[in-house]
N, C-alpha and C positions, 0 to 999 in steps of 0.2 A: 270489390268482392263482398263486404258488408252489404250494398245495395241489393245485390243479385241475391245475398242469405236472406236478407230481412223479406224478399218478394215469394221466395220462393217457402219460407217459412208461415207466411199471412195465408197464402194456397193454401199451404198442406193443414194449418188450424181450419181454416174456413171451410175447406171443401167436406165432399159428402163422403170422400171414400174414407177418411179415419173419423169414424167415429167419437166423440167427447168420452173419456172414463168417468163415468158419474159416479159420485157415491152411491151406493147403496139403500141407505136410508133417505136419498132425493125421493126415491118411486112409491114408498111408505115411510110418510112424516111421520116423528112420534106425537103423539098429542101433547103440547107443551100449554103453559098457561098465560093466559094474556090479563095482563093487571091493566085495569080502565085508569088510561094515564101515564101507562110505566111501559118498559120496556117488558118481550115475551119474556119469558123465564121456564126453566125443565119441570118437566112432569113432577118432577122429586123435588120441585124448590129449586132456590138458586143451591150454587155452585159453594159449597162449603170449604173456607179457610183451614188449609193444611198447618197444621203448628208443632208436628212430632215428625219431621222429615229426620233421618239420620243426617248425623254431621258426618261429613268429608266423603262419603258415596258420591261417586262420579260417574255420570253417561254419557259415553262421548256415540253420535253418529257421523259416520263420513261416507260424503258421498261416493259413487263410484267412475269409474273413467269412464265409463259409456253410458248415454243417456238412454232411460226405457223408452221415448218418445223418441225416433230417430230423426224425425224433419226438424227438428230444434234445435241440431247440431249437422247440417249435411256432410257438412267433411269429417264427422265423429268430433269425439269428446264429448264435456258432458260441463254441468257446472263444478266447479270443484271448490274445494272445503267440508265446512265440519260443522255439526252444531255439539256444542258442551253443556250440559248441564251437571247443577250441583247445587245442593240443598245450602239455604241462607244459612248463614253462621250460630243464627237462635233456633233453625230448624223450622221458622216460620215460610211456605213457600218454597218456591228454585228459581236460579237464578240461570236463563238461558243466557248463552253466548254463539250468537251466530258471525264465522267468518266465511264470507263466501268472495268465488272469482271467477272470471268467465261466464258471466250473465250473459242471456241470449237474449237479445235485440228485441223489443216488442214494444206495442204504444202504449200498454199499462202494465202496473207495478202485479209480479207473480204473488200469489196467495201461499199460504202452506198449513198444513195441519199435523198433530199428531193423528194416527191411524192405531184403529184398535189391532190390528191383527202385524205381525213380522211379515217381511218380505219373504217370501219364501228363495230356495235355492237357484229359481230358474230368474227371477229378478225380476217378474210381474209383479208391478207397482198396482194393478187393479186388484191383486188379494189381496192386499191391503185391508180390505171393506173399507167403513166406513169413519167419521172421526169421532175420536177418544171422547164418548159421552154420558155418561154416566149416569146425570142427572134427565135425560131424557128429554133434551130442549129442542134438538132438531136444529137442522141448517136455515130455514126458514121463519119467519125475515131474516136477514143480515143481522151477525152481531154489533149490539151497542158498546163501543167501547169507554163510555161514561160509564157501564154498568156492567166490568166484568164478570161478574159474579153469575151473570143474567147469561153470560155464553157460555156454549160449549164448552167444557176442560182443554179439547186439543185443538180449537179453536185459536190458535197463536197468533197470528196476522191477522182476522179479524179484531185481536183488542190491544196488540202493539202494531201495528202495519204492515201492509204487504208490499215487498220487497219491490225498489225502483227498478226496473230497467235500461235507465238513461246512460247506467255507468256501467264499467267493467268490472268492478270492487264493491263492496255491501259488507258493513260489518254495524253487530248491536249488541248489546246486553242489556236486560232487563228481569225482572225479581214478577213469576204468576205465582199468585198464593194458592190456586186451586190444585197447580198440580203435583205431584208427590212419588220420592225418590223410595217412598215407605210401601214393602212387597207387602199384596193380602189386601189391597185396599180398591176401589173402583177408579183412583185416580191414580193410581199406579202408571209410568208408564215405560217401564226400565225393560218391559218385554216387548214393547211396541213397536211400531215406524216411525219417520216423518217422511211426511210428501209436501216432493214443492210442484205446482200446477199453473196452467195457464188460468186466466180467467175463466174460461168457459170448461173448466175443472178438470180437461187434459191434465193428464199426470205426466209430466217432462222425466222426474227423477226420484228415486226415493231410496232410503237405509235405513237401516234396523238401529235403535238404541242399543249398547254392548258397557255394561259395566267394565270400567276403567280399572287393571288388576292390582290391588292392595289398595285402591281406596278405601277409607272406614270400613265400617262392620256392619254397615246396615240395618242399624237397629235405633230404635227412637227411644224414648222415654217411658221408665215405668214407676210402678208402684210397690213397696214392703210391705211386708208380715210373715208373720211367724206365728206358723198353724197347732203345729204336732213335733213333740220330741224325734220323731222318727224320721221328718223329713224339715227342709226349711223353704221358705219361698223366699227370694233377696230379691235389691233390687239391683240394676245394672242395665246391659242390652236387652232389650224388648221388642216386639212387635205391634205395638199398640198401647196406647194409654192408659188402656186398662188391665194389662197383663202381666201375668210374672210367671216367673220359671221356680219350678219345684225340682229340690235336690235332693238325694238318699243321701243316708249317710256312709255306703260304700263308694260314694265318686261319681255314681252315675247320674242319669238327667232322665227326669220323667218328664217329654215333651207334654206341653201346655198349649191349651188351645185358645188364640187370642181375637181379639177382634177389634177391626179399625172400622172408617167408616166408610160402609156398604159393601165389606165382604168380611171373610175371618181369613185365619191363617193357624198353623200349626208349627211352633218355633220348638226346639232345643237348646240351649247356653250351657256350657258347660263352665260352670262356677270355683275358682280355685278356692275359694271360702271351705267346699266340701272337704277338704283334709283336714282343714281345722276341729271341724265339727267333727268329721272321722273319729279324730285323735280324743276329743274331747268323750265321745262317748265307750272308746275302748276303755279309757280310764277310768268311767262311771263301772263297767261291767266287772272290772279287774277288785275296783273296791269294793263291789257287794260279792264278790264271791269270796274275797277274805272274811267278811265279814258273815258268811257262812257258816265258815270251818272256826271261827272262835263261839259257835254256839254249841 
């Protein structure tokens, strides 16, 4: 029965009647940069080191029972499992973890990427588009994995490897410093896809990233000061390294407009510091108006 799947699965990739799902940006390369010497690199530079990922934010995707490629599983199913991610412990990078099972039969190892765009409702793995690139390196040539920085962000299998085929079972983990669990940023990818593909970039299967419920707060590292009696900026959860949240002194929050790298973002915290402050300045208001009435 494996013999009769794997023949009739080599068909149905090979032949004319399905079509390959190319990516998107296969038909218009971006203009990437070629270093005399080195390896290509994105239009924007390489792939810049993520260092303010929120701690303990979790994304888990899992795959689904039925494959978007139907000859890849004739009798149905689909592969099954989960990819986990979750920001390094210092917040430098994430740390994926793939468990996968029911691999489909093939003579080379499946590639996978993250995909900029969610799977939509109907479960076309081609809206997708194209993969998680930020820096505007393009698929073309092949990524160097001496030189991750040099790939793609969702580029996954080209800089850790793409998945055997030989076995029924596949499991890894590994720590990309490029990508980032931190919303508001170009390597964000907690709204994303991942696809897993054949070689010939047939899209077999694909899921949406779904924040994991009550993991951390999503928020990175920031920066203090203290502007104006009237209000305070603290520090604490953040969106960016260079941000901070301003609080009245009635309790409320005047959201702040932050910025990571290659996009901004618009955060609110709400600060329990602010009843302190509260309190502190009822008290200011209470003694200059005694101090009124003995004039």
């Amino acid at each position: 029965m494996r013999a009769s799947s794997s023949l009739s699965l080599l068909l149905a990739v090979a032949g004319t009647g399905v079509a390959a799902q190319t990516d998107s940006s296969s038909s218009a390369a971006p203009s990437s940069t070629v270093t005399p010497g080195g390896p290509v690199t994105g239009a924007l530079g390489d792939a810049t080191v993520v260092t303010n990922n929120p701690q303990g934010v979790v994304y888990k995707a899992t795959l689904p029972e039925s494959a978007f490629f139907k000859p890849a599983f004739p009798e149905g199913g689909n592969i099954q499992g989960e990819v986990t991610a979750v920001a390094s412990t210092d917040g430098r990078g994430v740390q994926f973890t793939l468990k996968l099972s029911n691999l489909p039969k093939f003579d080379e190892p499946l590639p996978y990427h993250i995909h900029v765009d969610p799977v939509p409702s109907d479960g076309n793995c081609t809206k997708t588009l194209a993969h998680l690139d930020p820096f505007i390196r393009g698929e073309t040539p092949v990524c160097d994995k001496s030189a991750p920085a040099t790939c793609q962000v969702g580029d996954l299998s080209g800089k850790y490897g793409a998945i055997p085929t030989d076995q029924d079972v596949f499991e890894t983990s590994y720590v990309d410093l490029y990508a980032s669990t931190l919303e508001g940023i170009g390597a964000f990818f907690g709204n994303r896809s991942i696809v897993f593909h054949y070689p010939n970039k047939t899209r077999i299967t694909c899921a949406n990233f779904e924040r994991v419920e009550g993991s951390g707060s999503g928020s990175g590292s920031g920066s203090v000061s203290l502007p104006v009696p009237s209000s305070i900026t603290v520090a604490g959860p953040t969106y960016g390294s260079n941000s901070s949240v301003t609080v009245s002194p009635t309790g409320g929050v005047v959201p702040t407009t932050t910025s990571g790298a290659g996009a901004s973002t618009t955060s609110g915290v709400v600060i329990g510091a602010a009843t302190g402050l509260r309190a502190g300045m009822a008290g200011a208001v209470v003694f200059g108006a005694a101090a009124v009435f003995m004039l």
